[in-house]
Every structure is written in C-alpha cells, then in structure tokens.
C-alpha positions as CSV (number, residue, x, y, z in Angstrom):
1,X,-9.1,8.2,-18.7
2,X,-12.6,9.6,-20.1
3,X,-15.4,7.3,-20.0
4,X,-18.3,7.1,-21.6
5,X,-20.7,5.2,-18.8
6,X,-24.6,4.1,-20.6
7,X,-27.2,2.6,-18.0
8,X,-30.9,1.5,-19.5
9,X,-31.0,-2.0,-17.5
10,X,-34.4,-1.3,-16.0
11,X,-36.7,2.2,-16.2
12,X,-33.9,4.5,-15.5
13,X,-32.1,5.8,-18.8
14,X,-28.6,7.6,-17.7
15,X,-25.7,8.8,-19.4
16,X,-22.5,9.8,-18.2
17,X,-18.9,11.0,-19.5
18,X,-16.3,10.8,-15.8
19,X,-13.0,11.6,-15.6
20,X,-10.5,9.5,-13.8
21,X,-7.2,10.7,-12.8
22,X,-4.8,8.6,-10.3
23,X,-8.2,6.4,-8.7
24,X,-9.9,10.3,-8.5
25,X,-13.0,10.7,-10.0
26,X,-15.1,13.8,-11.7
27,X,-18.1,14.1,-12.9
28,X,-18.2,15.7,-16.6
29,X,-21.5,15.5,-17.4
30,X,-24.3,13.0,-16.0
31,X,-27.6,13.4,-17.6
32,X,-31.0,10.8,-16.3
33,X,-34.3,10.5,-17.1
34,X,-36.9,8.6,-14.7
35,X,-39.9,6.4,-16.2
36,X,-41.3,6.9,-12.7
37,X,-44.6,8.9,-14.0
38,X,-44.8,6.2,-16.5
39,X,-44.7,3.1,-15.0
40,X,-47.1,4.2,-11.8
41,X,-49.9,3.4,-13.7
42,X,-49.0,-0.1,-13.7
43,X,-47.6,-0.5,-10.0
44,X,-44.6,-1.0,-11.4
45,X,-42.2,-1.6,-14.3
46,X,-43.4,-2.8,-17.6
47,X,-40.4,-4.3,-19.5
48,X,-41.5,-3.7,-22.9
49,X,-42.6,-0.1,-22.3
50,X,-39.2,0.8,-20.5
51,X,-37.4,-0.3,-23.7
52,X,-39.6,2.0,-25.5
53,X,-39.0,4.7,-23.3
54,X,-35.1,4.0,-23.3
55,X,-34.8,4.4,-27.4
56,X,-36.9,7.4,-26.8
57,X,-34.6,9.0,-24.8
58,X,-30.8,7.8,-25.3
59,X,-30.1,9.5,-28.9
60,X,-31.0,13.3,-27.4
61,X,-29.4,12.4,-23.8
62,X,-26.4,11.3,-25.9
63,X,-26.4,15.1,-27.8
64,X,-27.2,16.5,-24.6
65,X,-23.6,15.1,-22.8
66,X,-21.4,17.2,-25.4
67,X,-19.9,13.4,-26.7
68,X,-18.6,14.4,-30.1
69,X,-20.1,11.8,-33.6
70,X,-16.9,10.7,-33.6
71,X,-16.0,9.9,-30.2
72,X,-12.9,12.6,-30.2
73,X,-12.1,12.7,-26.3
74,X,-13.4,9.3,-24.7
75,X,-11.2,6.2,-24.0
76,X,-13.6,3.7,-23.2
77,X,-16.9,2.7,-23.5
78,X,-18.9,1.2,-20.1
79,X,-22.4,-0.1,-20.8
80,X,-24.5,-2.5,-18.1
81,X,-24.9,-5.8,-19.4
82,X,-26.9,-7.2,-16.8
83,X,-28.7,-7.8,-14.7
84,X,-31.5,-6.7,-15.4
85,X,-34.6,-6.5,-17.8
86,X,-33.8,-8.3,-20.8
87,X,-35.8,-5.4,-23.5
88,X,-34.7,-2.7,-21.0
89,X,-30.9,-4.0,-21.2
90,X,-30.6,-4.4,-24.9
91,X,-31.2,-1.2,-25.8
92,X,-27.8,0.5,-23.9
93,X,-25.7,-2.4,-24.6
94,X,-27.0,-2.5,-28.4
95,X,-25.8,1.6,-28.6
96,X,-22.6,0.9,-26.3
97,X,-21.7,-2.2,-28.9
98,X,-22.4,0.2,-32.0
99,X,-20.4,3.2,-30.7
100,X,-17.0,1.5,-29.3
101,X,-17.3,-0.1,-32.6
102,X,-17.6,3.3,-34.5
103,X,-14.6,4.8,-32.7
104,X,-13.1,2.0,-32.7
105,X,-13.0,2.4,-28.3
106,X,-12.5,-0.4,-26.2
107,X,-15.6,-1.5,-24.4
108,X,-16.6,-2.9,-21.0
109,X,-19.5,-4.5,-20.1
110,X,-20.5,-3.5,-16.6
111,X,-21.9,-5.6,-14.1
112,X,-25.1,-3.9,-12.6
113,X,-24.5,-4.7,-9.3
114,X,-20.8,-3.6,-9.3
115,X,-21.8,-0.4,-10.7
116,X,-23.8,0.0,-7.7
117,X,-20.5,-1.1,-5.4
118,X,-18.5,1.2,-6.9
119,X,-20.8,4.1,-6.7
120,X,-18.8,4.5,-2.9
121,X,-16.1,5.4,-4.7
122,X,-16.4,8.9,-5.7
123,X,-16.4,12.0,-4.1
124,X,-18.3,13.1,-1.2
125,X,-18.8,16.6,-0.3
126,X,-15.5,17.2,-1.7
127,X,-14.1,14.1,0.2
128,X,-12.4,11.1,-1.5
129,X,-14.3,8.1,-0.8
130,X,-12.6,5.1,-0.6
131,X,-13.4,2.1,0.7
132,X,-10.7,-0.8,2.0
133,X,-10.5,-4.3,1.8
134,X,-11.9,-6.6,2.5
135,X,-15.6,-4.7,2.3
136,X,-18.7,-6.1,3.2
137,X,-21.4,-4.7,1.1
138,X,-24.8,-4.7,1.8
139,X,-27.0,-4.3,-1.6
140,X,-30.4,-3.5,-1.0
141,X,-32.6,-2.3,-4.6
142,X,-36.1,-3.3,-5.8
143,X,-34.7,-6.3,-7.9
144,X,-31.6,-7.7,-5.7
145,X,-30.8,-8.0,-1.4
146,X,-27.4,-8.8,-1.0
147,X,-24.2,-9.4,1.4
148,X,-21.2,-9.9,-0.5
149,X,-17.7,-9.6,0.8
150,X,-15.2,-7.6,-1.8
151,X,-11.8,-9.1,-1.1
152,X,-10.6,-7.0,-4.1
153,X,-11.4,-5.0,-7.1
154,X,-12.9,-7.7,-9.0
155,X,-13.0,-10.2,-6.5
156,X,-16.5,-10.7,-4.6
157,X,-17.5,-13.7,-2.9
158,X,-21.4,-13.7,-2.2
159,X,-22.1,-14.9,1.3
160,X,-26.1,-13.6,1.7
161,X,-28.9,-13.1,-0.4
162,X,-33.1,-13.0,-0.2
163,X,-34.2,-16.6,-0.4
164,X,-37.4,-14.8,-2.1
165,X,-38.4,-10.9,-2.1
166,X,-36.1,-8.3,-2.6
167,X,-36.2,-5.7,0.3
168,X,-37.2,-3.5,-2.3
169,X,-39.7,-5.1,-4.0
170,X,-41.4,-5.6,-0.2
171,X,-41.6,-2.2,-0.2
172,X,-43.2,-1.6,-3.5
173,X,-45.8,-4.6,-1.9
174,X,-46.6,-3.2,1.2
175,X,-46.9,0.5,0.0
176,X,-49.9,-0.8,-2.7
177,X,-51.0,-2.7,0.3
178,X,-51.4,0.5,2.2
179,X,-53.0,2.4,-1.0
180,X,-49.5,4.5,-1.4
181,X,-48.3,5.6,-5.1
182,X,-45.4,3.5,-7.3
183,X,-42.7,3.3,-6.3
184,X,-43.5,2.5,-2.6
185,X,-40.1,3.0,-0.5
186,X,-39.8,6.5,-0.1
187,X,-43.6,6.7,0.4
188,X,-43.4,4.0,3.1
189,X,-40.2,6.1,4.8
190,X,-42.4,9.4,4.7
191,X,-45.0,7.9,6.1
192,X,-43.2,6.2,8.9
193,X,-42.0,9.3,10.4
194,X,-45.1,9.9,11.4
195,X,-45.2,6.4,12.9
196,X,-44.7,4.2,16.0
197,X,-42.0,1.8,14.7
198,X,-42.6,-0.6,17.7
199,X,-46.7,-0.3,17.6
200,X,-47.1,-3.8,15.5
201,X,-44.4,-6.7,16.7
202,X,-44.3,-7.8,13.0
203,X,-42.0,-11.0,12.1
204,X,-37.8,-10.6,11.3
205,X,-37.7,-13.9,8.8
206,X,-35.0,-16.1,9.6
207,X,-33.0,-14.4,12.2
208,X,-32.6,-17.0,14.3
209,X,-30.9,-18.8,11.0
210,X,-27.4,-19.2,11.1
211,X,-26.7,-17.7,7.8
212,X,-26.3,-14.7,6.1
213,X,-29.7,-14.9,3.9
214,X,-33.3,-13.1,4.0
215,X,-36.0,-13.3,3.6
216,X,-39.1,-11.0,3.2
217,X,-42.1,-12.5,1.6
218,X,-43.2,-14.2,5.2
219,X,-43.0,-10.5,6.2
220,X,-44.9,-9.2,3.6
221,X,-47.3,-11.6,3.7
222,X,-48.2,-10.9,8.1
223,X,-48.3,-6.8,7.2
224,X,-51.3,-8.0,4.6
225,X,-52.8,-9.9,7.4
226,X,-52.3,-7.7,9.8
227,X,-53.8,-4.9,7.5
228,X,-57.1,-7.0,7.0
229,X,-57.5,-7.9,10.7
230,X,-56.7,-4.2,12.1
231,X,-58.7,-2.3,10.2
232,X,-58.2,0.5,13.3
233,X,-54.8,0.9,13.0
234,X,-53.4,4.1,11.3
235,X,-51.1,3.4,8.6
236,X,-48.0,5.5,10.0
237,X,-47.7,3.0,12.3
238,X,-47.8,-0.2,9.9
239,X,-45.6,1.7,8.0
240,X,-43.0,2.3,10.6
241,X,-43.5,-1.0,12.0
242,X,-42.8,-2.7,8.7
243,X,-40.3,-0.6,7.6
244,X,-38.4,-1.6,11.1
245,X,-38.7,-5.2,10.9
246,X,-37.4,-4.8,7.4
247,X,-33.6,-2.7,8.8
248,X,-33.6,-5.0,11.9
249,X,-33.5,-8.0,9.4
250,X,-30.3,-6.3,7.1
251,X,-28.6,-4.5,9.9
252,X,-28.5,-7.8,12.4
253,X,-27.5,-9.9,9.5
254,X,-24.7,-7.1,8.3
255,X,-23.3,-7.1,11.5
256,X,-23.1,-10.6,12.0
257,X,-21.2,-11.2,9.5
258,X,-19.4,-8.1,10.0
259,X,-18.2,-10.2,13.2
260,X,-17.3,-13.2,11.2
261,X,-15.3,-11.6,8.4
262,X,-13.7,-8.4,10.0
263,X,-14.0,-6.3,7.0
264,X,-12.2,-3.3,6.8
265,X,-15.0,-1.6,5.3
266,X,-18.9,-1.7,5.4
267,X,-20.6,-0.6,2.1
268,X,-24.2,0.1,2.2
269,X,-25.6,0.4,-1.9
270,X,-28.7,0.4,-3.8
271,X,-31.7,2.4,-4.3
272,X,-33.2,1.3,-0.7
273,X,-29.4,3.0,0.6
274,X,-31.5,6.2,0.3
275,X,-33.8,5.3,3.3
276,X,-32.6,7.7,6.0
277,X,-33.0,5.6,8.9
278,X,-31.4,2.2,7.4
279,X,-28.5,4.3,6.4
280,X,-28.3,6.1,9.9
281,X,-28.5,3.4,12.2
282,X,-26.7,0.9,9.9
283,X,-23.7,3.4,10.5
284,X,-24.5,4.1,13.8
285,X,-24.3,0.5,15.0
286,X,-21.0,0.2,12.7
287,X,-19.7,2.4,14.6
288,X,-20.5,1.0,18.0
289,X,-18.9,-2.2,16.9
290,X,-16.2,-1.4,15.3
291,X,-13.5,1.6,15.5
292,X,-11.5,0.2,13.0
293,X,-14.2,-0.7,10.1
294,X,-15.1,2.7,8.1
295,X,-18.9,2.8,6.5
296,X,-18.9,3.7,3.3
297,X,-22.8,5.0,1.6
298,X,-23.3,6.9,-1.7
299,X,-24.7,10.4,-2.0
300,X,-28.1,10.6,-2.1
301,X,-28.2,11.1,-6.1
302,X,-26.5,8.0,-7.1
303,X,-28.0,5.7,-4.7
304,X,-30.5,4.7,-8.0
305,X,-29.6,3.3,-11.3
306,X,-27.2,5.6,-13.3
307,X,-24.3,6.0,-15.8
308,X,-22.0,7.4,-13.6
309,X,-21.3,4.7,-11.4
310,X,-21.4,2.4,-14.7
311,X,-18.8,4.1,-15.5
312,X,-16.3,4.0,-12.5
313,X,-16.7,0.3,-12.5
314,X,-16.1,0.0,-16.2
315,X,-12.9,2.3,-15.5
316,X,-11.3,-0.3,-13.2
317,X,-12.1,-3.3,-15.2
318,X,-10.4,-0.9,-18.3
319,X,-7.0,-0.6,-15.8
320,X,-7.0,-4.3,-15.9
321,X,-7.5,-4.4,-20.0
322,X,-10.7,-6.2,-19.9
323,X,-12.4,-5.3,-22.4
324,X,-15.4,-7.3,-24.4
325,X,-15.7,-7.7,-28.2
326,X,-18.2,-5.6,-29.3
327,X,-19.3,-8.4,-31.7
328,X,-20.0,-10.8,-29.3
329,X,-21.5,-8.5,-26.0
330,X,-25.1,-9.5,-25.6
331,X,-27.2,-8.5,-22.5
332,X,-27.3,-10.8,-20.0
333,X,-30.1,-10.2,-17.7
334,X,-29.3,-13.3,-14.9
335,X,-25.6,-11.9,-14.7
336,X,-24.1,-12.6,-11.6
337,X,-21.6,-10.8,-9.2
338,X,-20.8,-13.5,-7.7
C-alpha cells in the first residue's frame, strides 16, 4: 500500500509518499519545509501567516515528491485533520479532500496526535520498530503533554494530561524569559549543558497528586521570579534547573503509571522527544524498572510535525477501511485522541 501522507496542522508543511508492505514501512520520498525563520519574529506561531506560508509551499512540495496529476501509484490519501490551528489545518485537508476526490482514492483523516504515536513504528537504523500492547505513551510537543495508554491500534484511553501549559510551550516561555531565540527548547537544552541542573531547587507541580496530570504554569511562573530576584545567577544554570524540574515531572509521572498499568511498551513522542536528556534518562529509568517493558522513541527527524508519520497512521486506519468522505472532512482543530 502507497500513501500519500499531507501535514500543514501548524508551521510545519510536510509531504510524504511511504510504502507499506506486511506492517514494514519505507520511506519514498519525504519532503518539509520549517516556518521557523518566519515565525521568530513573533515569538511564536502566527496562525494566519502559517496558512500563508502553507499554500505557498504545498503545490511545489507536491511536484517535488514525483506524485503523478493523476494519482497513478497511490492507494490512499492521509491528511491531519486536527488538532491543530484552525487556518493552518485547512489548507492540507482542503488539498487532501480535492485530490482523493480527483483520483477518486480513498481518504483518511489523520489524527495529529496519532501521527505522532505511530511515528515509533518505522524503522530505526535499519531495525523494525515495533511497539507492544498495551503502550504507555508519553506526548510531550509545544501544543499538547500527554499520558495515554494504547490498548490497541485505535484504541487509546487518556489517563494524563497538563491541567494548563504544555511542556513545550513552557519551554518556548522560559527561553524568551532568558532572552533566547523562537523556538526555545533546543535553545534551553544547549544551554543547560553548560549548567548545574540542581543549582535552583525549582518547584515539580503536583507530584505529590495522585494522578497522572501536569502541570507547568506554577513552574514557569517561580523561573520568572526567580529570574527577577537573582539577577547573579548565570543562565546555564536556570536553564538546567528548569529544564530538570520539567523531566522529573514527566518521567516520575510515566513511571508511576507505568507501575499501575504494566504496559508492555513505553512510547516517548513529540517534538520535546528530541531533548537528549528526557529521552536518555526516561529510557534509562525504564529500564531499571522494568526488563520486560521495551522503550520505544522516534529518530531524531521525525520527532516534529511531518507527513510521514501522517501517513503510517492513515495506513492502519486504511487496513481497517476507514476512510472519510471527502465531501464532508472538515478540519477539526479541538480533535481528540482520546
């Protein structure tokens, strides 16, 4: 099965033809384009301008993946649908809706944050990657922090979630805060290297809560504080600090309801799964707990929004023959998983 993946659902535009063969996935052709440069002028994402952006670039990154005008070649059609940004959104699912009905494809309409689930599931350094059930998966991005517990394909049950700020939306905060450049996570993880992660004894919101939810804004809110009152203090170490109170808070709250469910498999997704040290010691303490539970991470280049993963999701919702009218799709950017 060939399919045709399309992500625009916030300021990355991403298409992506994979290949799937007997639940084995290749990459055909994967082609992305960042609104980084763009949006740092504005400390973040501007909805309207991100749609602009996205109808700039779609039409030539649709040339540019070989897919021929009539559609000769693919079998289905996999466009997000949401979440996301509502003018951002519309623009894939609009040109996924036109083309399935064109070639007269089926067409899925891909949950976001599945898309960033399944993005486990292909190859890694040659290796098939592939998680079992049930999988607890932590989803950790600007827009959405997450622990939901995949009993199936298709079948999640959300059991966490940030009662305000996204972890990666603190980020974002608390790099501006610190006078670092859009978009703040890999600026705050370069900087803390340089830092003394246990130099500021910042707060871990409601860990003493027994649930599975987090918080950051309480967080965010004591490193703006702390930034005013210690005027001395270098910013490695703020940065280290912060970014430490912010894995202590998803890695003690994975793993305690890694204790609860017994999951098979421990997914870490998103665009914060890039940060080196969440990833390392999430794995690390996995590990420690649990011989018989297997962690499961993308590569590094599909940890952000893109096609490919779009379309591995779409192709095991296409298995199951669920497929939307392209007549009634509409973007939906308050979808839920869960």
């Amino acid at each position: 099965m060939r399919i045709l993946g399309i992500e625009s659902s916030c300021d990355e535009t991403s298409i992506a033809i994979v290949d799937e063969n007997g639940g084995s996935f290749k990459i055909e052709n994967h082609i992305l384009a960042s609104q980084i440069d763009v949006h740092a002028k504005y400390g973040g994402v501007v909805p309207e301008i991100a749609a602009r952006e996205h109808v700039v670039n779609i039409f030539p990154m649709l040339e540019q993946v070989n897919v021929p005008r009539d559609g000769k070649g693919i079998d289905v059609v996999a466009v997000t649908s949401g979440p996301g940004l509502a003018p951002a959104l519309r623009i894939g699912v609009e040109l996924g809706k036109s083309l399935a009905w064109m070639w007269n494809k089926p067409l899925v309409g891909v949950n976001h944050l599945e898309g960033h689930i399944y993005s486990v599931w292909l190859n890694k350094d040659g290796v098939q990657n592939i998680p079992q059930f049930p999988a607890l998966c932590l989803l950790v991005s600007g827009g959405h922090t997450e622990l939901i517990l995949m009993k199936d394909h298709g079948s999640y049950e959300l059991i966490g979630m940030t009662r305000d700020d996204a972890a990666g939306e603190a980020f974002d905060k608390v790099a501006k805060m610190l006078g670092l450049k859009y978009p703040g996570g890999p600026e705050i993880a370069r900087l803390a290297i340089r830092g003394n992660k246990t130099a500021i004894k910042f707060p871990r919101p409601m860990s003493s809560c027994d649930n599975y939810d987090f918080s950051f804004s309480g967080l965010k809110t004591a490193v703006m504080n702390h930034i005013k009152n210690n005027t001395m203090d270098s910013k490695e170490d703020i940065a280290a600090s912060f970014q430490q109170a912010v894995i202590d808070s998803l890695i003690n709250k994975t793993l305690s309801a890694m204790e609860r469910h017994n999951p098979k498999s421990i997914i870490l997704t998103g665009g914060v799964s890039a940060n080196t040290e969440l990833r390392t010691t999430l794995e690390s303490k996995v590990n420690i707990l649990s011989q018989d539970t297997l962690f499961h991470a993308p590569s590094l280049d599909l940890t952000g929004d893109n096609a490919v993963m779009i379309a591995v999701a779409g192709s095991f919702r296409a298995k199951k023959k669920e497929f939307t009218n392209p007549l009634t799709l509409v973007a939906n950017p308050n979808m839920r998983l869960a």
